[in-house]
MARKEMI-188044 format. One record per residue (C-alpha): x, y negated, z negated. Coordinates in pm, whole numbers, padded with zeros to 5 digits, always signed. Layout:
MARKEMI-188044
XYZ;...
This chain:
MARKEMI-188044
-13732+08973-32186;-13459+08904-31935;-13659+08595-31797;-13605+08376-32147;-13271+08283-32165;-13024+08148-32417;-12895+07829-32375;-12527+07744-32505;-12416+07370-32501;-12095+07208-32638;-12098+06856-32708;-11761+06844-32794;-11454+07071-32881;-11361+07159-32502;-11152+06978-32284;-10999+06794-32610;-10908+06872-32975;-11142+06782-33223;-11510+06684-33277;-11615+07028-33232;-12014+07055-33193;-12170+07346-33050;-12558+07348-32932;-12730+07706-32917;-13127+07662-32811;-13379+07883-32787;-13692+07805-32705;-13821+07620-32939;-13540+07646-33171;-13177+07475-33175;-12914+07572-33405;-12601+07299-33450;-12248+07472-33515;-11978+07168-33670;-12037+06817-33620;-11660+06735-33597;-11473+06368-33562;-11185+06306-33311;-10898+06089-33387;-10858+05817-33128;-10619+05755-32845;-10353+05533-32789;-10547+05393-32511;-10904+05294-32730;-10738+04973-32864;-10857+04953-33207;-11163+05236-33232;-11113+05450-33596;-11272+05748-33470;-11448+05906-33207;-11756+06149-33261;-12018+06346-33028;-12293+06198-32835;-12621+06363-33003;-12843+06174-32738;-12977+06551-32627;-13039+06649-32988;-13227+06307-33061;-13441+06394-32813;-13539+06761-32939;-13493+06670-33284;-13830+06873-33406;-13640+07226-33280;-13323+07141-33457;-13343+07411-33779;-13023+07334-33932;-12624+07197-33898;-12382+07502-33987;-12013+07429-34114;-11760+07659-34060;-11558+07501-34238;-11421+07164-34424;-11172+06963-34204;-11259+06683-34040;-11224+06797-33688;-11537+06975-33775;-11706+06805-34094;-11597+06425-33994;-11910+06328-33777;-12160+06428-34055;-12212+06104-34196;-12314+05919-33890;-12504+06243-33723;-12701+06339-34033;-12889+05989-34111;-13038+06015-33766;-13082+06408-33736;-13189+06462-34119;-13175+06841-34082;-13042+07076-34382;-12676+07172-34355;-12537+07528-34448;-12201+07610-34551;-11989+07792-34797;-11930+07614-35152;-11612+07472-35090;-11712+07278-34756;-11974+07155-34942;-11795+07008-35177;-11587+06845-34892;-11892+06724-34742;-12059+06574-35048;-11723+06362-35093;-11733+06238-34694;-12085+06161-34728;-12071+05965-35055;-11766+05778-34888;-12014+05664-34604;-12328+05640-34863;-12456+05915-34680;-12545+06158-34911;-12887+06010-35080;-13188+06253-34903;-12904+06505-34754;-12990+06885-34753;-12712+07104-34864;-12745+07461-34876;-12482+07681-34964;-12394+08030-34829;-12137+08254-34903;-11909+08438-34727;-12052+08757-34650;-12415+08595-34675;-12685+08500-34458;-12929+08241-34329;-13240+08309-34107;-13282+07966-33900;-13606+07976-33686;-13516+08261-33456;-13183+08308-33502;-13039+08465-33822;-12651+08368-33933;-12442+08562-34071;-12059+08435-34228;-11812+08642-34223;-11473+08536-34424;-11176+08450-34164;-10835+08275-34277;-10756+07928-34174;-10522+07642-34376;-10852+07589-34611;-11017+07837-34856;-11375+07936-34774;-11354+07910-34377;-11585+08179-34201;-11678+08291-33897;-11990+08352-33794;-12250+08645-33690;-12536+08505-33500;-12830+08693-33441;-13027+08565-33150;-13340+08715-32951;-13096+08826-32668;-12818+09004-32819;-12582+08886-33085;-12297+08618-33061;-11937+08589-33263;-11805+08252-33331;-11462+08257-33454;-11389+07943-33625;-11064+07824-33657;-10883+08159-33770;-10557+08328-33809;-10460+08708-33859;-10251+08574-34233;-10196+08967-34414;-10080+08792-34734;-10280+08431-34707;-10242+08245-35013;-10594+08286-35163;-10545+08639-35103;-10857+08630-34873;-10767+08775-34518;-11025+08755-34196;-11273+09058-34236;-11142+09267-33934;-11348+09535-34055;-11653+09387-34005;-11558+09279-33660;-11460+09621-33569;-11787+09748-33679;-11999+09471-33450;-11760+09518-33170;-11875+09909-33153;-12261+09843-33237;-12184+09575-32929;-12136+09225-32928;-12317+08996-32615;-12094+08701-32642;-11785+08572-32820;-11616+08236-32881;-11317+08199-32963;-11072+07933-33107;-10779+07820-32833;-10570+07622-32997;-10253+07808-32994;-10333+07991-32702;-10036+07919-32541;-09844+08074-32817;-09690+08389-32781;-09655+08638-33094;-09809+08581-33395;-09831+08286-33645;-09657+08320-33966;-09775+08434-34288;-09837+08070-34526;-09646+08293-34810;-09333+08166-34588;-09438+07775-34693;-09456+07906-35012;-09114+07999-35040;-08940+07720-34892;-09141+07491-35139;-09003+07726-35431;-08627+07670-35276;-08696+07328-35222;-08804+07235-35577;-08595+07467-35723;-08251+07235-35605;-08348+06906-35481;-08164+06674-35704;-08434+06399-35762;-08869+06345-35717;-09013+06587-35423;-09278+06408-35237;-09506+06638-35092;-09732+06473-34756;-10000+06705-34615;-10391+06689-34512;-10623+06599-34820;-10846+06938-34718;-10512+07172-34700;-10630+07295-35018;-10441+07607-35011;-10094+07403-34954;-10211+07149-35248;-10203+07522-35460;-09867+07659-35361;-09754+07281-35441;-09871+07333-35762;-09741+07700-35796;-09421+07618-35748;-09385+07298-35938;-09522+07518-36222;-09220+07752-36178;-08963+07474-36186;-09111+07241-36456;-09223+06978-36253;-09518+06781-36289;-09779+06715-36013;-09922+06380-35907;-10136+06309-35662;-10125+05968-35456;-10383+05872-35241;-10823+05830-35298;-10892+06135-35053;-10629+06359-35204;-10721+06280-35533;-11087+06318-35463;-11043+06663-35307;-10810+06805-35577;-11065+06666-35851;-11347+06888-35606;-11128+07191-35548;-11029+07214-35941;-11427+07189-36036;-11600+07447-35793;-11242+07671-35871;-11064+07667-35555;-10732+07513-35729;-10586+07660-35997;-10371+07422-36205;-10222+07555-36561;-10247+07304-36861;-10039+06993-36855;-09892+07064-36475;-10152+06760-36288;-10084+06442-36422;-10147+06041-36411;-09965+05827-36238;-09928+05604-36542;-09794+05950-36702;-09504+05878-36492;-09280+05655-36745;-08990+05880-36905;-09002+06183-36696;-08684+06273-36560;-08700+06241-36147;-08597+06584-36133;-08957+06703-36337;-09162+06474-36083;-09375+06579-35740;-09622+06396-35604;-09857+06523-35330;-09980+06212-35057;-10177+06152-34782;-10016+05984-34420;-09901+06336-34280;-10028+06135-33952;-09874+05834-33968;-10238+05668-34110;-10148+05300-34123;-10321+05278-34468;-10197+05621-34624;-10026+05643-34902;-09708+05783-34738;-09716+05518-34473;-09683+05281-34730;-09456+05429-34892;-09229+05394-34624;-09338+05063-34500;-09242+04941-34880;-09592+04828-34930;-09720+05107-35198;-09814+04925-35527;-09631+05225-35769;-09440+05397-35546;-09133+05315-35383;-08857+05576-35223;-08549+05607-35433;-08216+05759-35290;-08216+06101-35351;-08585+06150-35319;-08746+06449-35114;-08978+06378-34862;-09179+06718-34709;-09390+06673-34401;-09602+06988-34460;-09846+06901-34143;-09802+06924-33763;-09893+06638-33581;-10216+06584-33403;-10187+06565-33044;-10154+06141-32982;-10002+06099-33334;-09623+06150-33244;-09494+05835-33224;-09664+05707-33555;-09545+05993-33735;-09179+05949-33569;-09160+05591-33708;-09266+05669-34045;-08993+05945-34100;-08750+05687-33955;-08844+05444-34225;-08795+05727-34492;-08458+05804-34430;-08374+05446-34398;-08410+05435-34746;-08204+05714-34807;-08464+06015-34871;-08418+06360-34746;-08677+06451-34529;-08795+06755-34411;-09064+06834-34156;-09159+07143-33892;-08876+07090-33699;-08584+07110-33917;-08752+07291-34221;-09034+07605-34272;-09278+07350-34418;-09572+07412-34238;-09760+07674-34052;-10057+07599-33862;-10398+07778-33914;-10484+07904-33552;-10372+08241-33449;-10104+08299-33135;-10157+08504-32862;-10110+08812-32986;-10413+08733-33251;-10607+08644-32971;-10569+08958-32817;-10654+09199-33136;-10965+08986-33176;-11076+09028-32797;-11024+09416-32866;-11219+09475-33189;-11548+09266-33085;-11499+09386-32730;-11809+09142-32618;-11974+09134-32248;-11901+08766-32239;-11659+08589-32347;-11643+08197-32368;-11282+08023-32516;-11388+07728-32714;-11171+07452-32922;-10893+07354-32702;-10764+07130-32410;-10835+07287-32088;-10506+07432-32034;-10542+07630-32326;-10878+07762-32253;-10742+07868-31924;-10488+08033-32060;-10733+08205-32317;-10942+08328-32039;-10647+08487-31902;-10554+08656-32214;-10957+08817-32207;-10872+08953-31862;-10505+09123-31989;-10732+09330-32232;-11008+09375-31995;-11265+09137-32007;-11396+09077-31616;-11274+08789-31475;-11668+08642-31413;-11756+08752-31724;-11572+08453-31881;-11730+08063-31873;-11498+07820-31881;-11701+07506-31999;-11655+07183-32069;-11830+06915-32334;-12207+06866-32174;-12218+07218-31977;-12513+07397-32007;-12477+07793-31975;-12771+08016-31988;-12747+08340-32090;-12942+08672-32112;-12872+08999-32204;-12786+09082-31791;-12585+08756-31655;-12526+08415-31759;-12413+08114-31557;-12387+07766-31571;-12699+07577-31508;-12636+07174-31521;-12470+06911-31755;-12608+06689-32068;-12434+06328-32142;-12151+06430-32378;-11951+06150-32352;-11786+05994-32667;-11974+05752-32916;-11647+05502-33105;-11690+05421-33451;-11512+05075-33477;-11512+04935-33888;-11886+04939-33944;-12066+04956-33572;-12125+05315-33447;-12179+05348-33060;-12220+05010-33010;-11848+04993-32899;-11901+05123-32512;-11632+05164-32280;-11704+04793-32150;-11593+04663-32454;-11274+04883-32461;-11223+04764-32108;-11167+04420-32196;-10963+04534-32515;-10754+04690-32291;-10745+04352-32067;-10696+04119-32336;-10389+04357-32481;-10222+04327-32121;-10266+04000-31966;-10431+03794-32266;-10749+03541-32218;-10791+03188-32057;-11149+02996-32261;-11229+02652-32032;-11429+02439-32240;-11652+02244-32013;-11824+01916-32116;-12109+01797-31925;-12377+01558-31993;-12699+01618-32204;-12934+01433-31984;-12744+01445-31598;-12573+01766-31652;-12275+01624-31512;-11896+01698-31605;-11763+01461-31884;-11371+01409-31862;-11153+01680-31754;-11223+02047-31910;-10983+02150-32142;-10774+02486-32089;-10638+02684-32360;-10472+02997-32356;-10375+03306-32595;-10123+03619-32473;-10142+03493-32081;-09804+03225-32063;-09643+02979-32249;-09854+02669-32220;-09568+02445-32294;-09370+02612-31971;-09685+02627-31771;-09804+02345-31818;-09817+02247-31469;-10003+02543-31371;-10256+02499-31652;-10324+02087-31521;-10363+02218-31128;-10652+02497-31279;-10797+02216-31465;-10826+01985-31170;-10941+02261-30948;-11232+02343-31213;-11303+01963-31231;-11361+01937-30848;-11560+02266-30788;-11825+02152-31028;-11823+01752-30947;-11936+01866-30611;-12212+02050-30725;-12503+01800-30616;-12781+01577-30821;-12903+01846-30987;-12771+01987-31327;-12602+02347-31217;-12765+02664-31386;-12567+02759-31648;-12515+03128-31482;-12367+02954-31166;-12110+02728-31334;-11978+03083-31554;-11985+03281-31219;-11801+03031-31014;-11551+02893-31280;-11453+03252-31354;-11393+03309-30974;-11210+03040-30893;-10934+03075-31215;-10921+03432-31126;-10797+03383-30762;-10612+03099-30869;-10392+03267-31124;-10363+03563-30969;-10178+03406-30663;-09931+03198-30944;-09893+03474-31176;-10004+03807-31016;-10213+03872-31334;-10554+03855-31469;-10616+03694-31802;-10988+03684-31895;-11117+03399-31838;-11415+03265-32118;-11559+02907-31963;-11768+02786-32287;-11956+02494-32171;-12034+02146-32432;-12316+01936-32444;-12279+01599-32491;
C-alpha cells in the first residue's frame, strides 16, 4: 500500500487570490476541485481575466472523472466556461451553484452538451476511486460546502471558503459536528482556506449587516442604493428583508444581478414577499423615500451599473442629492484605486455614501484566526496543507497549525504547479507542472502570452515609431525618403528635427546595401537597430519601432 501514492496539485489558488483549482490524482483517476477566474492586474494592460493553465489536465484528460464546485463565486466558478469545452467532464455541485453556473455558461454559450449534476449538502458522489462527500460550511453565498474526500490512502478535508457565522442569515451554520466526528475517526490531510489568516479574533456574525441595513433604511431621507457582488445572495435577502420592514420597494440594476436574483427566487434561495421586487419602469410615482435599488460595480467594473452611475453615463439612473449609496463589498486586492474614484464621483454629486470603513456594511466570508484555530482542533489531521491565499498568509496559516500542534514538517507549503505526494506514512514535494496564467482578452483565450503584454506594456510607456519604407518592385531599391510617423513617443511638430536625422540615417543604411534586393528579414532587423540606438541616445527611451516596407 504505502508504495502508491497520492498526488495533490494546485493549479491555482496559492501564491495569489483567486482562480482556485485543485488537482488530486490517483492512479488512473483525477478529481478537479473549482475551476476559479482571477481578476487582472494593474500591470496586464488590457487582459479581462485571468484563469488556470489546464495544459497537465489536457494531457490526462481520459482519468479526469469529474469538476467539483464548492461553491458559486467566481473566484471559483469563473473559469468554467473556457475549461469545460476542452475538458467536457460532468460537474458536481449543490443546487444553487448550479444555478450560478448554468447562467455563466449560457453567458459564454457554454452550456449546450455540459454535464451538471447536483449534490446536496450532506450528500455524496463516488468519482472513480475517490468518493466525495459535502458537508454544509457558511460563506457570503447559500449552499457553500466543504468537502469529505475519500481516497485509497486515508481521507482528506477541504474547507472551502468558510466562516464560524452562529446566526448566518440562511440560518445554515458550518457542520462542526461532523468535523468533530472525522477529526476523532482520523483525518490524513486537511486544506484549509487562508484568506484572513492574518486576522486575529473572529469575523462577525452577517446578522450585524443586517442591522445596519434596517437603521439605514429605516432614516435615510431619500432612494438607498445598495452595490454588492451579483452571487452575495444572502446580502441581496437581508436587502430585501429590510426594505420589506420599511416599505420600500426593491429594484435591481444591472444583467448579472438581475439574472442571479431571477435564479435564486426560482430554485428558492431568495425569499421576496408579494409586490416588494419591482421594474424599473415601476419606478414613476414612488416617493424616493419607498425606493432601493440593488447594483453591480462594488469593484469599480468600468461597465457596472454603479460605475455608471457615478460616471453619469447610466441610461435610467442618475444620483440625486440626498441619495444613499452602500458599498456592501470589500475590495479585491488590485481594485483600490478604481473603487476609490468611483466613491469620489458619488459624493460629488451629493450622495451619502457608506462603505467598510466608515459604516458596518459588509463582513467578509472567510474566518479569522481564531476560526482557523477551532477548525485545526476538531479535524486534528496528520497533514496539514493552507490553501487559498497569498503566500504571506499561508505562512502565517502554517504557523497557526503549529500553535495548536500540528508538527512543523508535517505542513506543505505549496505553490500553483507543486506536486506533493502523499501516503498514509510521509508526503513531500516531488517536482512542478506549468501553472502559469492563460489571459482572456475580449474573445481570444491564451492566445494573449506574456510577449504580447510585453509590448502592451512598451507601447503604454514610451509609445511606437512605424517607418514606411518604399522600395522598388523590380530593383528592390529605396524609392524617396521613408516616411516616419509616430504615436505616444514625442511631439512630431517639436521633434521634428530629430524625426528628419532618423529618416536620413534609415535612407543611407539601406542605399548602401549593394545590387542585390535586401531580404526582407535583414532590412526589419537592421532598421529596427539602428532607430533604437539612435533614439535612445536623443531621448533615453525606447518607442517600438514597426518598419512596414511598400512595393512600388
Amino acid at each position: 500500500m504505502s508504495k502508491r501514492k497520492l498526488k495533490i496539485i494546485p493549479l491555482g489558488g496559492l501564491s495569489e487570490i483567486g482562480k482556485n483549482m485543485m488537482v488530486i490524482e490517483y492512479e488512473d483517476d483525477i478529481i478537479i476541485i473549482d475551476a476559479g477566474l482571477m481578476f487582472p492586474g494593474e500591470d496586464m494592460l488590457g487582459i479581462d481575466l485571468v484563469i488556470p493553465d489546464i495544459s497537465y489536465l489536457l494531457e490526462r484528460r481520459e482519468k479526469i472523472r469529474g469538476i467539483i464546485v464548492t461553491h458559486g463565486h467566481e473566484d471559483h466558478i469563473g473559469g468554467l466556461p473556457y475549461i469545460l469545452p476542452q475538458l467536457k467532464v460532468p460537474i458536481y455541485s449543490t443546487r444553487l451553484t448550479q444555478g450560478l453556473i448554468s447562467v455563466k455558461l449560457k453567458e459564454r454559450k457554454a452550456l449546450a452538451g455540459a454535464s451538471l449534476e447536483v449534490v446536496p449538502p450532506g450528500g455524496d458522489v463516488t468519482l472513480g476511486k475517490f468518493r466525495v462527500e459535502f458537508f454544509p460550511v457558511c460563506h457570503s453565498i447559500p449552499d457553500s460546502v466543504g468537502l469529505i474526500i475519500y481516497t485509497p490512502v486515508g481521507t482528506i478535508v477541504h474547507s472551502g471558503d468558510f466562516k464560524l457565522d452562529y446566526t448566518p442569515v440562511d440560518n445554515k451554520p458550518t457542520d462542526l459536528s461532523r468535523l468533530a466526528q472525522l477529526g476523532a475517526q482520523g483525518v490524513l490531510l486537511l486544506f484549509s482556506d487562508s484568506t484572513y489568516a492574518e486576522l486575529p479574533g473572529y469575523t462577525p456574525s452577517e446578522r450585524v449587516v443586517g442591522e445596519t441595513l434596517d437603521h439605514i433604511m429605516a432614516n435615510a431621507p431619500g432612494r438607498v442604493i445598495v452595490t454588492t457582488f451579483a452571487s452575495l445572495v444572502s446580502r441581496i435577502q437581508q436587502v430585501i428583508d429590510s426594505a420589506a420592514k420599511h416599505q420600500r420597494r426593491v429594484f435591481t440594476v444591472g444583467r448579472s444581478i438581475s439574472d442571479t436574483v431571477r435564479m435564486a427566487l426560482e430554485l428558492g434561495y431568495l425569499n421576496a414577499p408579494d409586490g416588494i421586487l419591482a421594474r424599473l419602469d415601476e419606478l414613476h410615482g414612488l416617493p424616493r423615500n419607498k425606493i432601493v435599488f440593488i447594483t453591480t460595480g462594488s469593484q469599480g467594473e468600468p461597465t457596472s451599473a454603479l460605475v455608471r452611475i457615478a460616471n453619469r453615463d447610466h441610461r435610467q439612473l442618475h444620483i440625486i442629492r440626498g441619495d444613499t449609496v452602500i458599498l456592501s463589498a470589500t475590495p479585491i486586492p488590485g481594485n483600490e484605486a478604481l473603487i476609490n474614484r468611483t466613491l469620489d464621483n458619488l459624493f460629488k454629486q451629493g450622495a451619502q455614501v457608506l462603505y467598510d470603513k466608515v459604516a458596518k456594511v459588509h463582513v467578509h466570508g472567510h474566518g479569522s484566526q481564531e476560526e482557523l484555530k477551532l477548525l485545526l482542533n476538531l479535524v486534528k489531521p496528520k497533514f496539514f496543507m493552507p490553501i487559498h491565499g497569498e503566500y504571506r498568509h499561508l505562512s502565517i496559516h502554517a504557523k497557526l497549525a503549529e500553535s495548536i500542534g500540528i508538527p512543523k514538517e508535517n505542513t506543505f507549503l505549496l505553490e500553483d504547479g507543486d506536486i506533493l505526494e502523499i501516503n498514509s506514512q510521509a508526503g513531500r514535494k516531488t517536482g512542478k507542472v506549468s501553472a502559469g496564467n492563460v489571459y482572456v482578452d475580449g474573445l481570444s483565450v491564451g492566445d494573449i502570452g506574456s510577449l504580447v503584454l510585453r509590448n502592451r506594456r512598451m507601447l503604454s510607456r514610451d509609445g511606437i515609431v512605424v517607418v514606411i519604407i518604399a522600395v522598388n518592385k523590380q530593383t528592390g531599391k529605396l524609392v524617396g525618403r521613408p516616411d516616419i510617423v509616430s504615436r505616444g513617443f514625442v511631439d512630431t511638430r517639436e521633434s521634428k528635427d530629430m524625426i528628419d536625422e532618423s529618416r536620413d540615417l534609415v535612407a543611407s543604411a539601406l542605399d548602401r546595401s549593394g545590387d542585390r534586393p535586401a531580404e526582407w528579414g535583414f532590412v526589419n532587423t537592421k532598421v529596427r537597430d539602428i532607430l533604437n540606438k539612435f533614439y535612445y541616445e536623443q531621448t533615453k527611451r525606447r518607442p517600438m519601432v514597426l518598419p512596414v516596407i511598400v512595393k512600388v
